[in-house]
C-alpha positions in Angstrom: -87.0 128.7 89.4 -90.5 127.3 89.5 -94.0 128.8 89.4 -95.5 131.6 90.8 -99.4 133.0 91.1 -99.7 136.8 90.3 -102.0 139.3 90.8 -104.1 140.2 87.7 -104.2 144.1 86.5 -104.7 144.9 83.0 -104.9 148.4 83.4 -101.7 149.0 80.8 -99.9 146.2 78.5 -97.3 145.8 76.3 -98.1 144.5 72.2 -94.5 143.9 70.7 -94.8 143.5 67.0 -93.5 145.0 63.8 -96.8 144.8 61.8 -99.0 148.0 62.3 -102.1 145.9 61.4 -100.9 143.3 63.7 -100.7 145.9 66.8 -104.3 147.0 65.8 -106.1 143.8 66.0 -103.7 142.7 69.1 -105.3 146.0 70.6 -108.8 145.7 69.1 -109.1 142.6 71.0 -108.1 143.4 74.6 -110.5 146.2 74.2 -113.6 144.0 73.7 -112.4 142.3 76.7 -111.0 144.9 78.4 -112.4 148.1 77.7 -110.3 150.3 79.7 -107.0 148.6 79.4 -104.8 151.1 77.8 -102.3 149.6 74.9 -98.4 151.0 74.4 -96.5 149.4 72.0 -92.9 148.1 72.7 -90.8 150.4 70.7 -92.2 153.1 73.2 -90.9 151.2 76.5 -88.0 150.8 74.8 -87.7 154.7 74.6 -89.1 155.3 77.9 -88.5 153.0 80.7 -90.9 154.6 83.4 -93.9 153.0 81.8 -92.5 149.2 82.5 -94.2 150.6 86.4 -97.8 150.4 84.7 -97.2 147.6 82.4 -98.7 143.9 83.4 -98.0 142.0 80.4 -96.1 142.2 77.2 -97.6 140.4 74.3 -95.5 139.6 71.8 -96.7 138.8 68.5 -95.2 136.2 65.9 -93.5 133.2 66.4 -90.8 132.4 69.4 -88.0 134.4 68.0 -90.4 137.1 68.6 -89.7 136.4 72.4 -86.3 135.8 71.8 -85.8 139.8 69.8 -88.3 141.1 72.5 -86.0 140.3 75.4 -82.7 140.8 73.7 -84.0 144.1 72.8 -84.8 145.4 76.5 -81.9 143.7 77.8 -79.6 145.8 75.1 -81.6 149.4 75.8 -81.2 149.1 79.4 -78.3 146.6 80.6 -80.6 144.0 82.3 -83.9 142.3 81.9 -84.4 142.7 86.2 -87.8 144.6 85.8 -89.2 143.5 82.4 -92.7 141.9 82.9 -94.5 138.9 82.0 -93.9 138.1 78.6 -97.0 136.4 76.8 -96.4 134.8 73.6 -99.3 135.4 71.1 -98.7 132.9 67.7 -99.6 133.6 64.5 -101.2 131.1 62.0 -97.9 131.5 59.9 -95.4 131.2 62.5 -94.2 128.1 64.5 -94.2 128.6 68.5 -93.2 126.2 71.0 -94.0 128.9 73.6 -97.5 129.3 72.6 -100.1 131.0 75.3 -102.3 132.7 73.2 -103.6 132.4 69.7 -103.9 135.1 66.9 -107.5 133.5 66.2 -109.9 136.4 67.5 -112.0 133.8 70.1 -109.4 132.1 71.0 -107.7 135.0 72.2 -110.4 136.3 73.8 -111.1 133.0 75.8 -107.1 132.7 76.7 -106.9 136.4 78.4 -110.4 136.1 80.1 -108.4 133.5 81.5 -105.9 136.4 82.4 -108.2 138.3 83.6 -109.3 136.0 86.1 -106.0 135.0 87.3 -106.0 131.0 85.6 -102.2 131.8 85.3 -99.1 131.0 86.5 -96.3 132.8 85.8 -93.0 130.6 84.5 -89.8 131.9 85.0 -86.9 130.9 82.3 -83.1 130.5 82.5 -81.9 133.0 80.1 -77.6 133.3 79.9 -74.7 135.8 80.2 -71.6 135.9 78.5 -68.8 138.0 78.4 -66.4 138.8 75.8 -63.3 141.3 75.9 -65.2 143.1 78.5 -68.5 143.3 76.7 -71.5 141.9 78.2 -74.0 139.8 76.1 -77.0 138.0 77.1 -78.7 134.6 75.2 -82.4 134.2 75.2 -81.1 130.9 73.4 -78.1 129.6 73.0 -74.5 130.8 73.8 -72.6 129.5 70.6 -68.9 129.0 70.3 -67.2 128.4 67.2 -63.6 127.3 66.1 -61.7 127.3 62.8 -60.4 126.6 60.4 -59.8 123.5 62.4 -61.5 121.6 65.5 -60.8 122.9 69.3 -60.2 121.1 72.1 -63.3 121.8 74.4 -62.2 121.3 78.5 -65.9 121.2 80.4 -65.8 121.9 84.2 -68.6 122.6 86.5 -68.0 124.8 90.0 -68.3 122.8 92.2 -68.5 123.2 96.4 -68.8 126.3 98.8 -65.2 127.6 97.4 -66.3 127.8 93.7 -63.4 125.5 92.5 -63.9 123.8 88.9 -64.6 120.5 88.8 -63.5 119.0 85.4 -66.2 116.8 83.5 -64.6 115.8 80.1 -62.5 117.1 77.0 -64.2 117.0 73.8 -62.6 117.8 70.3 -64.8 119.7 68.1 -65.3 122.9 65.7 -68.2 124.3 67.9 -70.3 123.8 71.4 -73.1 125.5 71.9 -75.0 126.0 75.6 -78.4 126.0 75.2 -81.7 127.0 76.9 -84.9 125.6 77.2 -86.1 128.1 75.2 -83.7 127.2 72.7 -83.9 124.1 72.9 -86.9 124.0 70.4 -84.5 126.3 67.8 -80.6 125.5 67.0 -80.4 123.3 69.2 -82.7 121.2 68.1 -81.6 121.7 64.4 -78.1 120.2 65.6 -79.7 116.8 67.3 -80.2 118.4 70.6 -83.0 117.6 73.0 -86.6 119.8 73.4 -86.7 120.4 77.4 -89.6 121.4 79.2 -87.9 122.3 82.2 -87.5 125.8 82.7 -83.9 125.5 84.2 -82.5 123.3 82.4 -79.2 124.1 80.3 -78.1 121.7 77.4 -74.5 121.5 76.3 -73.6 121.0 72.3 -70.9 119.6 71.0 -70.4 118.9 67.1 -69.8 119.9 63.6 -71.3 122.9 62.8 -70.2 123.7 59.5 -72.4 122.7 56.2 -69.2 120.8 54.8 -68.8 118.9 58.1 -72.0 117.0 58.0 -74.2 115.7 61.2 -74.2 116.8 64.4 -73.0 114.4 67.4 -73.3 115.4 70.7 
């Protein structure tokens, strides 16, 4: 999925955070841009889903596993992440975000969602995955991990391949864990266990390795 222009309306946003002050300064600072925008915090969408129709943005405030909970949250409320907005990541001096759009600092914010405002945006859609376990649904903003012990697995990689959906094998690699991997967390775990940062928004990296302290390094 590539890029896409949107319309700008601030009239209501989202500010995900867990820091009261955090939300207040977040707010205080749309308001001197945007007077009239009203501010709901995320814990109320999450109780009432009917606002997501007025919303235009949801700021999220930390570092990138803020965008990570935010997501995982909505998708756990309500079963799917179909009609949650555009999520902007706002980074605070303390935290570390690869995802970066805004900044905490008060001008620079200000500068980055006049920007908003006058529609210098593009909207970037990401690959986020599904799995399913014993029935039960779960979805990855990061990574899907898979872990064997006490000893290494046999991993079997295939790919579907051709109008018929049959599964083409790849390779067989032994190993106590293999993790698939997103480009958003590609700047997390993944990169932790010698994976690779990718900017591309599709993209899917698969992990192979030792996972386990005792194990050692990585090799994928």
């Amino acid at each position: 999925m590539g890029s896409v222009q949107m319309d700008t309306c601030l009239d209501v946003v989202c500010i995900s955070t867990r820091e009261c002050f955090v939300y207040q300064k977040v707010e205080q600072l749309i308001k001197e841009v945007c007077p009239n925008t009203r501010c709901v915090h995320f814990e109320d969408l999450l109780q009432d889903l009917s606002l997501i129709e007025q919303i235009s943005f949801i700021f999220t405030v930390g570092g990138d596993g803020t965008v990570a909970w935010a997501i995982d949250s909505f998708f756990k409320k309500f079963g799917s992440v179909d009609k949650l907005k555009p999520v902007v990541p706002v980074i605070q001096a303390s935290s570390v975000g690869y995802l970066k759009q805004l900044d905490l600092d008060d001008e620079k914010f200000k500068a980055g969602l006049r920007r908003i405002v006058e529609g210098k945006f593009v909207v970037r859609h990401r690959t986020v995955l599904q799995a399913e376990v014993e029935g039960q649904r779960f979805l990855a903003v990061n990574e899907v991990f898979l872990h064997c012990e006490p000893h290494l697995g046999k991993f079997k990689v295939a790919m579907v391949d051709g109008p018929d959906g049959e599964f083409k094998p790849l390779t067989e690699v032994y190993a106590d864990g293999a993790m698939v991997v997103t480009s958003i967390g590609s700047t997390g775990w993944g990169l932790s266990h010698h994976g690779l940062i990718s900017l591309n928004e599709d993209a899917l990296e698969l992990v192979f390795g030792k996972f386990l302290p005792r194990f050692g390094v990585v090799a994928h």
